[in-house]
C-alpha positions, 0 to 999 in steps of 0.5 A, a space after each residue: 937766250 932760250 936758256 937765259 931765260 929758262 933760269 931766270 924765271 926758275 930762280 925767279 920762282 924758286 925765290 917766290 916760293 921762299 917768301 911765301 914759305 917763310 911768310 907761311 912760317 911767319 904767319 903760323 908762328 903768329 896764330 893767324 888762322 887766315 881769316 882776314 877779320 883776324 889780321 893785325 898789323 902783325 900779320 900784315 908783315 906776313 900776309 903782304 909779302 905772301 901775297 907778292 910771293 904768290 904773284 912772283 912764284 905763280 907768274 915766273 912759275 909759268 912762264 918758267 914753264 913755258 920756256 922749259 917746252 920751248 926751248 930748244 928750237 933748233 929744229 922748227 916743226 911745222 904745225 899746221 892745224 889740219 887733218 887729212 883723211 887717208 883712203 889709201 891701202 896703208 890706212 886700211 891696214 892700220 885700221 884692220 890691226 887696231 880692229 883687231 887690237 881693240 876686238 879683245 878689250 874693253 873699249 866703247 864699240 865706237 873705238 872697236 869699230 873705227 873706220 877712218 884713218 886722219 893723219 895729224 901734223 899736231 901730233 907727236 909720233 908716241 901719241 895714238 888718239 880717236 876725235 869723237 864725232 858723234 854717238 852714232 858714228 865711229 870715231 876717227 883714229 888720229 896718227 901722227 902725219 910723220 909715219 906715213 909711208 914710212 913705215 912696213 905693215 910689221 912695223 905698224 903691228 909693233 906700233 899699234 901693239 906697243 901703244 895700246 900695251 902701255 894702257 894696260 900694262 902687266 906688272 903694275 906695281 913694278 911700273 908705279 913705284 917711279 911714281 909712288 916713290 916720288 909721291 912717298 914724302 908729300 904723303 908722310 907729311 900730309 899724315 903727319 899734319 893731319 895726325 898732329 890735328 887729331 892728337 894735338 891741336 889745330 895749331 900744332 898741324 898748321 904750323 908743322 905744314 908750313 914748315 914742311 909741307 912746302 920744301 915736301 912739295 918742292 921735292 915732289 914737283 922736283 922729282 915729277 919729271 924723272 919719275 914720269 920718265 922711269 915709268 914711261 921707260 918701265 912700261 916699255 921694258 914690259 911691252 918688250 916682253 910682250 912683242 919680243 925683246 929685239 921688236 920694240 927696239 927695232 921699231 924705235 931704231 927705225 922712227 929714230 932713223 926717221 929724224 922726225 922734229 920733234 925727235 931731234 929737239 928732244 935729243 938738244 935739251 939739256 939741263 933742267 929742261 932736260 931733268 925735269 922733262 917728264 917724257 923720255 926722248 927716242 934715245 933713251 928709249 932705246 938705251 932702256 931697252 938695251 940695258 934690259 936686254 943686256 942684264 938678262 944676257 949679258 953675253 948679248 950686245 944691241 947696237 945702237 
C-alpha cells in the first residue's frame, strides 16, 4: 500500500508540474508579465489552471515525498526522544580519539574540548554531531545508541577518523563532479535566459525560461539523488585511502553485521525510492569500496 501510494502522488505531482509548465508557456505566449492589473480574460485560462497546477504539484510533491522516506517499514526502529549520558571507560576513549581528531582542525574550542558523550536513539549510525549548551561549556558529542558496546576501540578510530574525513576531503573536484554535473543543464539554461535578456529582450528570456527551465528542473530534482549518492560514495573511496584500503571496508563489514534498523530498511527500497534516495545504503557502500580496490588490483578480491 506504501508503494501504491508513493506512485500515486509522484505521478500525481508530475501532472501537476505539466499543467503549470504549459500554462507558463501559455501565459508567456500571451505577454502576460505576471502583474495581475495586466490579466484579461486571456490570461485567466493560464493563470487559473496555473495556480491548480501549483496546488496539485506542491501538495502531491509533499506527500510523494514523505512516502519516499516511509516506506519501507518492515523493520520498525524504536525512536524514543531521549539521550542517555554514558560515563563509562568506552565513552572516554571515544572521547579521547575525537580530542585528538578535532586538536589538528579548526573548529571552535567547545567542539575541541568535549567532554561528554550522550548516546542518541534518534540518530542514524553515519551521522556525528555536538548539541551545543552554551558559550561556556562544551558541547555534547551525540553517537548513535546503535554502536555502544559494540564496537573495538580500532574500530572507533576508523569511525571517528572516517566521519570527520568526509568534512574535509582531499580531491575536491573529483567528489563534486556527481554534483556539478547533475547542476550542469539547470545552469546553462539559466545563462541562457539570462543572455536572452541582455541582447534580446525581456520577452524573449521569459518565454525560452518557460519552456525550458522546468523540464531543466525536472531533470535536476531527477538526478539529485544519484548524484548525492556518487559524492557520498566518492568521498568515501577517498577516506579508504587515507585509513587504509581494507579498514574502512571492515569497519563497514562490521556495522553491517550489526542488523541495525535503519540498515535493513534501507537494504528493502526499491524503485524510485531507491533511485531517488540520495544517501547510499551500507551494501552499497561496501561494494564502492570493493569495486576500488578491485580496479587498482585487479588480482585482489574482498569479500563480501
Amino acid at each position: 500500500m506504501a508503494s501504491l501510494g508513493l506512485r500515486f502522488y509522484t505521478v500525481a505531482a508530475l501532472v501537476g508540474f505539466g499543467i503549470v509548465w504549459s500554462s507558463g508557456i501559455y501565459l508567456a505566449l500571451i505577454g502576460f508579465r505576471g502583474n495581475p492589473a495586466d490579466c484579461s480574460s486571456s490570461c485567466l485560462l493560464g493563470a487559473v489552471p496555473e495556480g491548480l497546477g501549483w496546488l496539485l504539484f506542491l501538495v502531491s510533491g509533499y506527500r510523494a515525498f514523505a512516502s519516499l522516506f516511509a516506506y519501507p517499514r518492515r523493520e520498525k526502529v524504536k525512536r524514543a526522544k531521549s539521550l542517555e549520558i554514558g560515563h563509562g571507560l568506552e565513552e572516554e576513549r571515544i572521547l579521547e580519539i575525537t580530542r585528538e581528531i578535532l586538536a589538528h582542525r579548526r573548529v571552535a574550542k567547545r567542539l575541541r574540548n568535549v567532554a561528554t558523550l550522550a548516546w542518541s536513539d534518534t540518530q542514524r549510525w553515519d551521522w556525528l554531531r555536538f548539541k551545543w549548551q552554551s558559550y561556556r561549556k562544551p558541547s555534547i558529542l551525540l553517537v548513535s545508541a546503535g554502536l555502544r558496546g559494540r564496537l573495538e576501540l580500532e574500530d572507533w578510530k576508523t569511525y571517528l577518523s572516517w566521519h570527520y574525513l568526509q568534512h574535509k576531503p582531499r580531491q575536491t573536484l573529483y567528489v563534486a563532479q556527481p554534483m556539478l554535473r547533475a547542476m550542469l543543464p539547470l545552469i546553462l539554461f539559466i545563462a541562457v535566459a539570462a543572455s536572452l535578456t541582455v541582447n534580446i529582450g525581456q520577452y524573449a528570456s521569459i518565454l525560452f525560461g518557460s519552456i525550458f527551465v522546468p523540464p531543466a528542473l525536472l531533470l535536476f530534482v531527477y538526478q539529485f539523488g544519484p548524484s548525492m549518492r556518487k559524492l557520498f560514495l566518492r568521498l568515501d573511496t577517498v577516506a579508504a585511502e587515507s585509513l587504509g584500503r581494507m579498514t574502512l571496508f571492515s569497519l563497514f563489514q562490521k556495522i553491517d553485521g550489526l542488523k541495525l534498523p535503519e540498515n535493513e530498511n534501507a537494504k528493502k527500497r526499491v524503485g524510485w525510492s531507491a533511485h531517488l534516495s540520495p544517501e547510499p545504503n551500507i551494501t552499497e557502500r561496501m561494494a564502492n569500496l570493493q569495486g576500488a580496490f578491485q580496479s587498482r588490483s585487479p588480482n585482489s578480491q574482498v569479500h563480501i
